[in-house]
MINU-971882 format. One record per residue (C-alpha): residue in three letters; x, y, z. Coordinates in nm, 2 decimals, m for minus. Layout:
% residues N
rec aa=ALA, east=X, north=Y, up=Z
...
% end
This chain:
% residues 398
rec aa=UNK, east=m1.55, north=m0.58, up=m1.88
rec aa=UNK, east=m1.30, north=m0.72, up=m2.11
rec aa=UNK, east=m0.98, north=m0.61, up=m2.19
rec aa=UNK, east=m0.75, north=m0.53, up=m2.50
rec aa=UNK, east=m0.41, north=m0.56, up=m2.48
rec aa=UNK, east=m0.29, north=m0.22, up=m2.51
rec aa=UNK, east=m0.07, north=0.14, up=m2.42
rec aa=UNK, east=0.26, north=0.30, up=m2.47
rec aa=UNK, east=0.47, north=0.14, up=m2.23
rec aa=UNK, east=0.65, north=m0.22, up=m2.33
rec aa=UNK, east=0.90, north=m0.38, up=m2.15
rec aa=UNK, east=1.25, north=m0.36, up=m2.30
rec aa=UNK, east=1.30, north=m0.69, up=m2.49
rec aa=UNK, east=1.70, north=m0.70, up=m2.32
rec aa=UNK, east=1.50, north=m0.67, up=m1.96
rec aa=UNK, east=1.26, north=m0.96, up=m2.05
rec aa=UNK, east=1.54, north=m1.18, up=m2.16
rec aa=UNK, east=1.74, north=m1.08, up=m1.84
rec aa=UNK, east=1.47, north=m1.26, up=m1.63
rec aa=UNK, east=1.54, north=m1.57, up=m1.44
rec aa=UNK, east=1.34, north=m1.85, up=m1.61
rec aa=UNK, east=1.11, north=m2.00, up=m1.37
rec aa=UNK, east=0.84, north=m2.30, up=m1.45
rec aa=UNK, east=0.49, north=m2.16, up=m1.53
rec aa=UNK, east=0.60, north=m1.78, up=m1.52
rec aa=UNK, east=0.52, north=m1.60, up=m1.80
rec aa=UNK, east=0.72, north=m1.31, up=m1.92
rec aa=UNK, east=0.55, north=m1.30, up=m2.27
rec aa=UNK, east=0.28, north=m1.02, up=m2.33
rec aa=UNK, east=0.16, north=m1.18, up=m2.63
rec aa=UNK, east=0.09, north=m1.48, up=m2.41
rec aa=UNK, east=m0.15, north=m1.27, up=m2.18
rec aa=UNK, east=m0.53, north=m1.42, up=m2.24
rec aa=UNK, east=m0.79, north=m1.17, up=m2.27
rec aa=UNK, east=m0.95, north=m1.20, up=m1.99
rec aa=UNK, east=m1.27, north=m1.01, up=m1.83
rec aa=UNK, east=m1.31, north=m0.85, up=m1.51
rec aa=UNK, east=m1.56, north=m0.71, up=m1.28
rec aa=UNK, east=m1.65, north=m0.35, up=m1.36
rec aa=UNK, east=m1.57, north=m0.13, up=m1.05
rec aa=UNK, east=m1.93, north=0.04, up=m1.08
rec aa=UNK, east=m2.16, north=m0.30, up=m1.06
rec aa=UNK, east=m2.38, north=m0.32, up=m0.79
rec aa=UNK, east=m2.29, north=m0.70, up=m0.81
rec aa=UNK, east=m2.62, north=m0.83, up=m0.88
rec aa=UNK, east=m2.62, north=m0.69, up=m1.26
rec aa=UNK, east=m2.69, north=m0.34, up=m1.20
rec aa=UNK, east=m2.48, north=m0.05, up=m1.28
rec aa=UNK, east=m2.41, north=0.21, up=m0.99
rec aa=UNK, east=m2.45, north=0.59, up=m1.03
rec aa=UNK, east=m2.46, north=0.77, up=m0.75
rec aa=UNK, east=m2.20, north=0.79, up=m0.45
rec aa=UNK, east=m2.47, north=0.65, up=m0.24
rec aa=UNK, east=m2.48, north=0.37, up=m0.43
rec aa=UNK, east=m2.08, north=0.33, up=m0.41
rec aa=UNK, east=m2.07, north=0.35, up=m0.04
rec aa=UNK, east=m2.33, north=0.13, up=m0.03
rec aa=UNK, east=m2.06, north=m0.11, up=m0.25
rec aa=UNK, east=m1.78, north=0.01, up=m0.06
rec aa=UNK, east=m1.88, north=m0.17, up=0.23
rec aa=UNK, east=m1.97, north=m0.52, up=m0.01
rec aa=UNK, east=m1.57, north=m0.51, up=m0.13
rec aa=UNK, east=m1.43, north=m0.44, up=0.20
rec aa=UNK, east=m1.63, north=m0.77, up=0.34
rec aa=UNK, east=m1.51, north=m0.96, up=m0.02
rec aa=UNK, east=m1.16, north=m0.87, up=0.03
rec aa=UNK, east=m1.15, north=m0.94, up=0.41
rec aa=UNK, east=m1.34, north=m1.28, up=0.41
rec aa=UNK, east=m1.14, north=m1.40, up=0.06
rec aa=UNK, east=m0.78, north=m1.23, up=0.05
rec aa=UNK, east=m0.64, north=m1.02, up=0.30
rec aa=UNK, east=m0.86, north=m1.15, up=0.58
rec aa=UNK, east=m1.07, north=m0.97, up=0.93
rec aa=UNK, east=m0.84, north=m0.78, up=1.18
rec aa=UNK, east=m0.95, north=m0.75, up=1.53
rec aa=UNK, east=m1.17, north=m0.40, up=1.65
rec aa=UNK, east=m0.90, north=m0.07, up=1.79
rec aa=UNK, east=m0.76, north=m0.21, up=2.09
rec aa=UNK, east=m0.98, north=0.03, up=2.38
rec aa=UNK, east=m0.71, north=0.00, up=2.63
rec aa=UNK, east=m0.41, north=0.11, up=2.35
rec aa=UNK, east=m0.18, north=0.37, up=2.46
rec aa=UNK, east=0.09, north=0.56, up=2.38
rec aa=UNK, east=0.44, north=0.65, up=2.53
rec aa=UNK, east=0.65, north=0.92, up=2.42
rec aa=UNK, east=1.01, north=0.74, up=2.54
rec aa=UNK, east=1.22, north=1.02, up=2.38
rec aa=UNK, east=1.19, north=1.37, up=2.23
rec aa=UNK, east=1.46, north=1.56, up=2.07
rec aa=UNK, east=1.37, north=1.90, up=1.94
rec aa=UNK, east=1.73, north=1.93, up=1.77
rec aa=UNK, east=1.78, north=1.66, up=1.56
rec aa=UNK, east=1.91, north=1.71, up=1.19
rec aa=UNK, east=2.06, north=2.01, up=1.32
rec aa=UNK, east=1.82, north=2.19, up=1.45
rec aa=UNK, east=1.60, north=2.10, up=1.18
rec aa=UNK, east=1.31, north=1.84, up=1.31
rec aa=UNK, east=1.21, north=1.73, up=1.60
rec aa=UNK, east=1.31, north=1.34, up=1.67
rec aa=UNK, east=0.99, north=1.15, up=1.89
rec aa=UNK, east=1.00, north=0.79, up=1.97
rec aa=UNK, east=0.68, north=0.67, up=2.05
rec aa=UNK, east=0.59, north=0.34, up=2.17
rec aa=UNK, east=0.21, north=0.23, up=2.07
rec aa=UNK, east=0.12, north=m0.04, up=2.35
rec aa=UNK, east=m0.15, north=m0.24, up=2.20
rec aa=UNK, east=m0.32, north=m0.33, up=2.53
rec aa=UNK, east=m0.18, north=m0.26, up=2.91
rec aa=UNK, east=m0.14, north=m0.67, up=2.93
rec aa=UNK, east=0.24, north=m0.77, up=3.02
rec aa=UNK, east=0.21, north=m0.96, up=2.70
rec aa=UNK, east=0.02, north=m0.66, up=2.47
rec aa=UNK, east=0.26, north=m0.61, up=2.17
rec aa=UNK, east=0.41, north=m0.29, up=2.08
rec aa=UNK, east=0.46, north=m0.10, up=1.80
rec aa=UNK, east=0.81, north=0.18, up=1.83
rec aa=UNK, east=0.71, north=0.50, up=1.58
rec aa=UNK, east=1.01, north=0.70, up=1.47
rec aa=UNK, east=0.87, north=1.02, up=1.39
rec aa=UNK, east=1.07, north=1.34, up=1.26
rec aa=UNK, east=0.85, north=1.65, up=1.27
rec aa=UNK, east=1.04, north=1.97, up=1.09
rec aa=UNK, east=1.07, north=2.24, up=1.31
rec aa=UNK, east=1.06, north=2.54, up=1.01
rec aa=UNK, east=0.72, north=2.53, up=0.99
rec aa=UNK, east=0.43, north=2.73, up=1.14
rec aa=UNK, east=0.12, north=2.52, up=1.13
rec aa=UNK, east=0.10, north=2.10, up=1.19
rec aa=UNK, east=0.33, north=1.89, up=0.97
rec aa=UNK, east=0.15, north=1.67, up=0.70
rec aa=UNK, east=0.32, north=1.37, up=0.76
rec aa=UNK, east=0.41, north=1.00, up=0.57
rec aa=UNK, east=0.46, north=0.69, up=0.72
rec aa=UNK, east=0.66, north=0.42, up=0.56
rec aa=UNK, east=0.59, north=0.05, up=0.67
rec aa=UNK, east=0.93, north=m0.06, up=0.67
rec aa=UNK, east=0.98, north=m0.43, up=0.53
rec aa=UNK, east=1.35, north=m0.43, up=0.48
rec aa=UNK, east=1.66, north=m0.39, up=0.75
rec aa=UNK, east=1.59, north=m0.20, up=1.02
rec aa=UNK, east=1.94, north=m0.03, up=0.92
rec aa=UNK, east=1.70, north=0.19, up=0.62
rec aa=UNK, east=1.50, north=0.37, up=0.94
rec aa=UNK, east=1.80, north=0.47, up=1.15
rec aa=UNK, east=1.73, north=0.73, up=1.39
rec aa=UNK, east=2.07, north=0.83, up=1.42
rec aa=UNK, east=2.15, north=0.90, up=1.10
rec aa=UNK, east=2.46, north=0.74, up=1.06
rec aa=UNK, east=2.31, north=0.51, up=0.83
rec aa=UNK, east=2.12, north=0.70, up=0.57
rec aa=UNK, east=1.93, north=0.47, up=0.31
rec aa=UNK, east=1.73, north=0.64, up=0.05
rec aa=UNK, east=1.42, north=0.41, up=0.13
rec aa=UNK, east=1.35, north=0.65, up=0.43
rec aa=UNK, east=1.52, north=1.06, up=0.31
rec aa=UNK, east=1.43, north=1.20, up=0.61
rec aa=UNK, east=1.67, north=1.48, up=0.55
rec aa=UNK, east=1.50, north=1.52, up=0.15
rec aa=UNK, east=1.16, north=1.51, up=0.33
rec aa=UNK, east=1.18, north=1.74, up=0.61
rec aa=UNK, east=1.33, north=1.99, up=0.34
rec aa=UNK, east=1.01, north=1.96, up=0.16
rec aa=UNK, east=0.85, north=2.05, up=0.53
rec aa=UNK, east=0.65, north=1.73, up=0.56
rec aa=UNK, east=0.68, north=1.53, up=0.88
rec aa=UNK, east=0.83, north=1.17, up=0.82
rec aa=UNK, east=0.75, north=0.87, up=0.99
rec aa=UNK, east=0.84, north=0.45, up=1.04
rec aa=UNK, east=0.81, north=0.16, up=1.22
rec aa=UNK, east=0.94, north=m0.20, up=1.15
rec aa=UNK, east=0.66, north=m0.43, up=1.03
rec aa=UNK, east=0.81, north=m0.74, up=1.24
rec aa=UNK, east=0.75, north=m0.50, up=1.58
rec aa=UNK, east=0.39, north=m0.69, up=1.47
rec aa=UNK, east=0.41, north=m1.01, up=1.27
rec aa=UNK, east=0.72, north=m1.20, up=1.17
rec aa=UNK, east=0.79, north=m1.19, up=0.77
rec aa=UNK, east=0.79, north=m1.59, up=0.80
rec aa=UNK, east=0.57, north=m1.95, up=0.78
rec aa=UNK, east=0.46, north=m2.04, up=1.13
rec aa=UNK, east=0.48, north=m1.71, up=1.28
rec aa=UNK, east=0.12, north=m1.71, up=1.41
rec aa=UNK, east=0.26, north=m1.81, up=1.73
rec aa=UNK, east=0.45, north=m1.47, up=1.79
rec aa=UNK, east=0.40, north=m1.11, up=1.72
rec aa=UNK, east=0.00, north=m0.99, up=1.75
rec aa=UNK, east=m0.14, north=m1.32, up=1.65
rec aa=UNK, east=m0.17, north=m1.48, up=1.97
rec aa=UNK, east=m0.22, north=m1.15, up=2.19
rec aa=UNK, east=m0.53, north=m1.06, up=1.99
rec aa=UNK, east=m0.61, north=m1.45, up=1.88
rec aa=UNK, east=m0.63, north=m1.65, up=2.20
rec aa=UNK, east=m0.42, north=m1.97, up=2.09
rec aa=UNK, east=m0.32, north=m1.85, up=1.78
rec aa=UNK, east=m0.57, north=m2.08, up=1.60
rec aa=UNK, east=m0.66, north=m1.89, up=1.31
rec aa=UNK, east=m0.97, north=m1.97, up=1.13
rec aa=UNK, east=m0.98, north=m1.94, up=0.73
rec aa=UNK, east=m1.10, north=m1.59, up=0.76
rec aa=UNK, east=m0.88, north=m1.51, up=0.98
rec aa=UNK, east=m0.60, north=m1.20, up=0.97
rec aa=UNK, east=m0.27, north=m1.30, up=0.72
rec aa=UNK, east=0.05, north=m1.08, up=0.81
rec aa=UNK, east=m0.06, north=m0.85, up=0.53
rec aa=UNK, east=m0.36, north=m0.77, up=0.74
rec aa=UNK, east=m0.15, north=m0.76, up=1.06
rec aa=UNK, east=0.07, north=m0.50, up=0.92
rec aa=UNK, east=m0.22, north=m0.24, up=0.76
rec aa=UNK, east=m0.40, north=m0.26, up=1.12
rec aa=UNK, east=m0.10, north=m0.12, up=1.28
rec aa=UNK, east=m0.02, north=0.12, up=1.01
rec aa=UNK, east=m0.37, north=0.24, up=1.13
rec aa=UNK, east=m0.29, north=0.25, up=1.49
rec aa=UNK, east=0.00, north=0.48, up=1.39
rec aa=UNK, east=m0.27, north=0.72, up=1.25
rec aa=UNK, east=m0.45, north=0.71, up=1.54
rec aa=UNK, east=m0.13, north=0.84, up=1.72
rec aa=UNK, east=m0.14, north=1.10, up=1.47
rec aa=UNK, east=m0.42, north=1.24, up=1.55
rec aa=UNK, east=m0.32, north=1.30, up=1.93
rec aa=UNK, east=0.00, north=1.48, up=1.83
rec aa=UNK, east=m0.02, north=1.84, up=1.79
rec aa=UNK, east=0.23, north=1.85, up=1.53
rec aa=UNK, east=0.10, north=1.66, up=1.33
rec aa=UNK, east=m0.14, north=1.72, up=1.00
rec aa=UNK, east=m0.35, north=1.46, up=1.06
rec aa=UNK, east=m0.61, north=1.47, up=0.80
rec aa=UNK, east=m0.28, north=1.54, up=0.57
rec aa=UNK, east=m0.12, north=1.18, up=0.67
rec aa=UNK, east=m0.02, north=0.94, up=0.33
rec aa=UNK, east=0.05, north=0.59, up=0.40
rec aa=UNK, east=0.36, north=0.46, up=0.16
rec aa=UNK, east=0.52, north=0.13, up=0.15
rec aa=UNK, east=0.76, north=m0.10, up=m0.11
rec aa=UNK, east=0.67, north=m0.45, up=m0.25
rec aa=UNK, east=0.48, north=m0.62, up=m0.02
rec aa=UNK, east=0.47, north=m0.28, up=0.21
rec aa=UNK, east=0.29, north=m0.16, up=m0.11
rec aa=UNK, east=0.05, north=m0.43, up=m0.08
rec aa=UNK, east=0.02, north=m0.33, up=0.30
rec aa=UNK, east=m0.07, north=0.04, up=0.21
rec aa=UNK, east=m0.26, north=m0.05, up=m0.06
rec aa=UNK, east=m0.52, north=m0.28, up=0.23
rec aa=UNK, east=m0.44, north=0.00, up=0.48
rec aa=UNK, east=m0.60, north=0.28, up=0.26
rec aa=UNK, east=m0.85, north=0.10, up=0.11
rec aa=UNK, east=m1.02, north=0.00, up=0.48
rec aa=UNK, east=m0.89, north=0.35, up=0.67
rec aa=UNK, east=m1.03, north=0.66, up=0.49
rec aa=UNK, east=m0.81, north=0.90, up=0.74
rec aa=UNK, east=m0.54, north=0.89, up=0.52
rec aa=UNK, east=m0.51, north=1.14, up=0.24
rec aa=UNK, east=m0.34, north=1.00, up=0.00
rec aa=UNK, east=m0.23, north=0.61, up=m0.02
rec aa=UNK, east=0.14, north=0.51, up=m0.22
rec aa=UNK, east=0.24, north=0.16, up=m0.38
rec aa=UNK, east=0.59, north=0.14, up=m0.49
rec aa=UNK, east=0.62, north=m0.18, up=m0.67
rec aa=UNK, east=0.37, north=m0.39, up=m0.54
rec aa=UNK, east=0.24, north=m0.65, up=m0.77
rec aa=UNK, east=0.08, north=m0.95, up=m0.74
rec aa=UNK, east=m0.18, north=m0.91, up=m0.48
rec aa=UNK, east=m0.11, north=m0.59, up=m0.43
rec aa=UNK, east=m0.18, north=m0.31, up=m0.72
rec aa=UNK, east=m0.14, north=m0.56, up=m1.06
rec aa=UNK, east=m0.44, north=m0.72, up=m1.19
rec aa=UNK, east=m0.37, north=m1.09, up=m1.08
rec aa=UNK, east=m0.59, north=m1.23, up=m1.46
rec aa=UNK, east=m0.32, north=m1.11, up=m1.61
rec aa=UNK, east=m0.11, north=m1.42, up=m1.58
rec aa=UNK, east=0.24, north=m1.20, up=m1.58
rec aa=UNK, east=0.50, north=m1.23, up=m1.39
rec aa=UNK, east=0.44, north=m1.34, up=m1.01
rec aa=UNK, east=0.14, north=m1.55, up=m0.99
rec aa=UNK, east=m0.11, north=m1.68, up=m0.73
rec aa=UNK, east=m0.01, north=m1.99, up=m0.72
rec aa=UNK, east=0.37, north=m1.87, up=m0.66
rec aa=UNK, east=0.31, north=m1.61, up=m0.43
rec aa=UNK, east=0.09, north=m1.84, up=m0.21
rec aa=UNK, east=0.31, north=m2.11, up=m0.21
rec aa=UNK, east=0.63, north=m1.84, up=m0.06
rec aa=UNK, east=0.42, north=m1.61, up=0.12
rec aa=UNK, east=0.11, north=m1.82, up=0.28
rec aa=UNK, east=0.10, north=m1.63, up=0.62
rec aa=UNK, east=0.04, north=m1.31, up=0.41
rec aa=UNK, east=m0.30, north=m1.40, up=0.31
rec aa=UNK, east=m0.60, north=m1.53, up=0.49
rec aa=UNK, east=m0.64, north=m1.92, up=0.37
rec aa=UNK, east=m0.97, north=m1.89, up=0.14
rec aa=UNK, east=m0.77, north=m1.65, up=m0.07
rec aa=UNK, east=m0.53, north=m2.02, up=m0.17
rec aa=UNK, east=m0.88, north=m2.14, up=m0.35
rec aa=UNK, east=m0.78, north=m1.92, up=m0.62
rec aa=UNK, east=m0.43, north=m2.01, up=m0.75
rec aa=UNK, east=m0.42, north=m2.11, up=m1.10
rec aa=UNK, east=m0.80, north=m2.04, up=m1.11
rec aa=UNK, east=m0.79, north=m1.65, up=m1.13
rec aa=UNK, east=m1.08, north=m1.59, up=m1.37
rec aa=UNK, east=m1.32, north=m1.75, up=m1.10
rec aa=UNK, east=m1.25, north=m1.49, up=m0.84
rec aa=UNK, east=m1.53, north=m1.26, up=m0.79
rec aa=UNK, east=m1.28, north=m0.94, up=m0.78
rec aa=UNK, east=m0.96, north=m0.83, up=m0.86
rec aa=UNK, east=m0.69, north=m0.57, up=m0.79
rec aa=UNK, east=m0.86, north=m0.28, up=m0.92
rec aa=UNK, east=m1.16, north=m0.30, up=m0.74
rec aa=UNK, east=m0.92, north=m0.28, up=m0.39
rec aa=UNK, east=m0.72, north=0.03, up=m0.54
rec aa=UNK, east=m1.11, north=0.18, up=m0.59
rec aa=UNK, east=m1.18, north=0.16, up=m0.27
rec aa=UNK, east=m0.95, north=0.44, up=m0.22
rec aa=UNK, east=m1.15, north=0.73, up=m0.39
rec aa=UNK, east=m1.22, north=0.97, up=m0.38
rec aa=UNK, east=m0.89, north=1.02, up=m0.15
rec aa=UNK, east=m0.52, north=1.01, up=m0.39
rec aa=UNK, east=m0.36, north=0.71, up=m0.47
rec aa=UNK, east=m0.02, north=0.72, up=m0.67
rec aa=UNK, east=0.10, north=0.37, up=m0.81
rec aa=UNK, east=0.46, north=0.37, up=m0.94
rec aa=UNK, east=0.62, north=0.06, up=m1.10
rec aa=UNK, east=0.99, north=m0.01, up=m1.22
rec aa=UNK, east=1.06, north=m0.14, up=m1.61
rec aa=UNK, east=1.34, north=m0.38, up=m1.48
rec aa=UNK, east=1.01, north=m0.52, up=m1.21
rec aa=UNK, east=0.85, north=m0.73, up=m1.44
rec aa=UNK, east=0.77, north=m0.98, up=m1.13
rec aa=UNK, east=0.56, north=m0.69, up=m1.04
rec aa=UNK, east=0.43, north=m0.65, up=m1.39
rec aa=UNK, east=0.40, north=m0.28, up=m1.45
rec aa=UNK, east=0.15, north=m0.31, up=m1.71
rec aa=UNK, east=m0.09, north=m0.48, up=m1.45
rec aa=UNK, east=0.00, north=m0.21, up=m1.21
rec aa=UNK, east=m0.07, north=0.08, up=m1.45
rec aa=UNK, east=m0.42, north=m0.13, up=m1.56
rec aa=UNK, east=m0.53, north=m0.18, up=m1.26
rec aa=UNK, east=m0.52, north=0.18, up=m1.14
rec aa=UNK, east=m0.70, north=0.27, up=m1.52
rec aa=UNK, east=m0.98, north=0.04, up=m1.43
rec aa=UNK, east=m1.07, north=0.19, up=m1.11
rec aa=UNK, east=m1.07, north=0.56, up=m1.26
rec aa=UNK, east=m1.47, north=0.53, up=m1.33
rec aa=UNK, east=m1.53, north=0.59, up=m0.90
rec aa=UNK, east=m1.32, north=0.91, up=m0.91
rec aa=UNK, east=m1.50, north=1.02, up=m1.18
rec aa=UNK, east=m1.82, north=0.91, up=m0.98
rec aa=UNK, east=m1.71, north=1.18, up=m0.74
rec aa=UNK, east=m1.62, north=1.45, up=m0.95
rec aa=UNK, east=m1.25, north=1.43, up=m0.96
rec aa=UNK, east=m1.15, north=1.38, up=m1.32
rec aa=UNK, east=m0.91, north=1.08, up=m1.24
rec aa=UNK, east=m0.55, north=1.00, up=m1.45
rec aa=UNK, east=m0.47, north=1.25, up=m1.76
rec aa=UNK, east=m0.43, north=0.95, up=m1.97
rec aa=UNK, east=m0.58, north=0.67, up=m2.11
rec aa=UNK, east=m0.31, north=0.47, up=m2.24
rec aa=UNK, east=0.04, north=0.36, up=m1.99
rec aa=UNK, east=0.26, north=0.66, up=m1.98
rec aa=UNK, east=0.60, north=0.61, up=m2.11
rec aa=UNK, east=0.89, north=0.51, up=m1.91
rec aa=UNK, east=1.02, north=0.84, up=m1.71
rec aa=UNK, east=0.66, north=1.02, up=m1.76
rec aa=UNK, east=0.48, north=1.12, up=m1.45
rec aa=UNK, east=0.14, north=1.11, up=m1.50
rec aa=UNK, east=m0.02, north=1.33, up=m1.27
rec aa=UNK, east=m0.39, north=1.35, up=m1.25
rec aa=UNK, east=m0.67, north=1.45, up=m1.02
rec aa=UNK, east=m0.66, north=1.23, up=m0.75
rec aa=UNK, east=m0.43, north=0.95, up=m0.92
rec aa=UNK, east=m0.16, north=0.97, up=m1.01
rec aa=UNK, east=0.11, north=0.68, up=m1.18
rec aa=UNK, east=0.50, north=0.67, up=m1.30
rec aa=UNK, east=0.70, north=0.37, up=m1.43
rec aa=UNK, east=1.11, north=0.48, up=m1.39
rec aa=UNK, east=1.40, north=0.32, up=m1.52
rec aa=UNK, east=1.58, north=0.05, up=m1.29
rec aa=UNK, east=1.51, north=m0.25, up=m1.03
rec aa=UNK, east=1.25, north=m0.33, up=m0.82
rec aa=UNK, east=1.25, north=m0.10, up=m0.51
rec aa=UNK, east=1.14, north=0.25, up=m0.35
rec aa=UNK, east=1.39, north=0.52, up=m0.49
rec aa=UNK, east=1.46, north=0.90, up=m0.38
rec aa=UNK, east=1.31, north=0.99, up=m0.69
rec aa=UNK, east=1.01, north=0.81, up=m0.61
rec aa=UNK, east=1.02, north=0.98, up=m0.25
rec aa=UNK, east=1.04, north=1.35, up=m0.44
rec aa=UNK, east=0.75, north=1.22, up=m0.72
rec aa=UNK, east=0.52, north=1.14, up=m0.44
rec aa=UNK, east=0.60, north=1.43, up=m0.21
rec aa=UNK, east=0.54, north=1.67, up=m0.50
rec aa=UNK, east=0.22, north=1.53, up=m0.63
rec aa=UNK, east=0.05, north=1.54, up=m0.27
rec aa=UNK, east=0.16, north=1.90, up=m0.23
rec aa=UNK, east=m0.07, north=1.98, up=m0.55
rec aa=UNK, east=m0.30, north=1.74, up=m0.41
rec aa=UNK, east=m0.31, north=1.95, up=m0.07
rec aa=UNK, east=m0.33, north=2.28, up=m0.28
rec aa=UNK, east=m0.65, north=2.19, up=m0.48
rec aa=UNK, east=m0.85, north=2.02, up=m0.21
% end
């Protein structure tokens, strides 16, 4: 399938001159190539698919393509995992929610890793909570329990209001946001010596496999919604949810707030963060066959949108930011376009539009749903209340 440079949306010229030059970035949208990219609904050896057997059948082709060449293969559920509730307070927010600290221990080892769940249940309610979890990649000052530190990354408060359960856990609780970290965190627990093979789990991976084993907490708590659970996360947490929700079809709806390269935008594109750049920062991320592809993008036998297909016919909502143009909107928004045809395979009739809405225009569709606001790269309250609001019609119709 090859694809015209085309839609609504264009970056502000002022915000495109604001961008830091760097060598062999391109910031130009007249300087993206046409380029062509695998249609979502090939059976990969030239036929076209048309029937949700013939998907699932796909499904399972992708998952193996992404695990083997980007992302990487995570090890099985843990069978000796188990959890700890190591506090429970049933008036927190003022009376509001319930506050539970959980501890996930990822084996009964000395050594087995563990992963600390904040959870905040709200207490007005009288049914299980549907509930979000935020992989949380920044400070761990933006998930404060307390709440004396209240960080719009995490509204607990704004979410509890809208009676959804709200949930977090520090991604470096599993693997260290840094080069030669497969010495700590998961790595060596689950990998012997830590010597990983070119298959082998990145910290990407790492991270979506204990997002998972936070659902399957879920679905032992009481309070919890758990085949209402959405997975959410920011920049390369967007990434994360993105690989978590494509893989774990328990979750109801899967967010990316800005996620870019390797994550939502189409990486033919050529705009903004590139392979080769985000390889060369970020190489623990990915599993080593994915470096092969740096600077050789049209020779990679998928590409973004086939990942964010693999969600269907379960929501996904993509939002982007028109001061992000590292993240390249426009390859966020196309990416999500091109995967439309396998909602539609389903019956679900996918975005409302064709074309990239305008900047401050929800588009809210069946299914999917996308939104580009005004300001810089990160995950807003007004994203928070976008998201929240979409999945309640999302909840309503099915």
């Amino acid at each position: 399938m090859t694809i015209e440079k085309k839609g609504s949306w264009q970056a502000n010229p002022a915000v495109v001159a604001a961008q830091r030059p760097r060598p062999n970035i391109n910031y130009d949208e007249t300087k993206v190539p046409t380029y062509t990219v695998p249609d979502v609904l090939s059976d990969g050896k030239g036929g076209k698919i048309t029937s949700i057997e013939g998907w699932r059948k796909r499904r399972e082709e992708l998952l193996d393509l992404f695990r083997r060449e980007e992302y990487g293969y995570s090890p099985a559920v843990p069978q000796d995992m188990w959890f700890e509730t190591v506090q429970c307070d049933k008036s927190a927010l003022g009376g509001d929610a319930t506050l539970k600290l959980v501890d996930i221990h990822l084996g009964r080892k000395p050594n087995a890793p563990t992963i600390h769940l904040q959870l905040f249940v709200p207490n007005k309610r009288t049914a299980p909570a549907p509930a979000f979890l935020l992989m949380c990649n920044r400070a761990k000052t933006n998930i404060d329990v307390t709440r004396a530190v209240k960080s719009e990354f995490w509204p607990v408060e704004e979410m509890i209001a809208k009676g959804y359960a709200i949930a977090s856990f520090h991604y470096e609780d599993v693997a260290l946001d840094r080069k030669e970290s497969f010495g700590e965190g998961v790595y060596p627990y689950f990998l012997g010596d830590g010597t990983r093979k070119p298959t082998d789990w990145g910290a990407l991976s790492a991270w979506a496999w204990a997002s998972s084993r936070c659902m399957d907490y879920f679905e032992t708590d009481s309070d919890i919604d758990a085949t209402h659970c959405v997975i959410t996360g920011h920049s390369r947490g967007g990434k994360t949810a993105l690989w978590c929700g494509a893989q774990d079809e328990r979750w109801a709806m899967t967010i990316s707030s800005c996620s870019g390269c390797s994550g939502a935008a189409l990486a033919r594109r050529c705009y903004g963060e590139s392979l080769a750049v985000i390889q060369n920062a970020f190489p623990y991320w990915f599993c080593e066959n994915y470096f092969k592809y740096a600077n050789h993008e049209n020779e990679m036998p998928f590409d973004q949108h086939q990942l964010i297909a693999l969600i269907a016919p379960r929501a996904v909502y993509i939002h982007s930011a028109d001061e992000d143009l590292w993240a390249d909107p426009k390859g966020e928004w196309t990416s999500l376009h091109l995967a439309e045809p396998v909602w539609k395979l389903y019956g679900r009739k996918g975005l409302p539009t064709q074309e990239m809405p305008a900047l401050d225009e929800p588009a809210w569709g069946d299914g999917m749903a996308y939104h580009v606001r005004p300001g810089e790269h990160n995950n807003k309250l007004v994203d928070w209340m976008r998201h929240a609001d979409f999945f309640k019609e999302e909840m309503k119709n099915h």
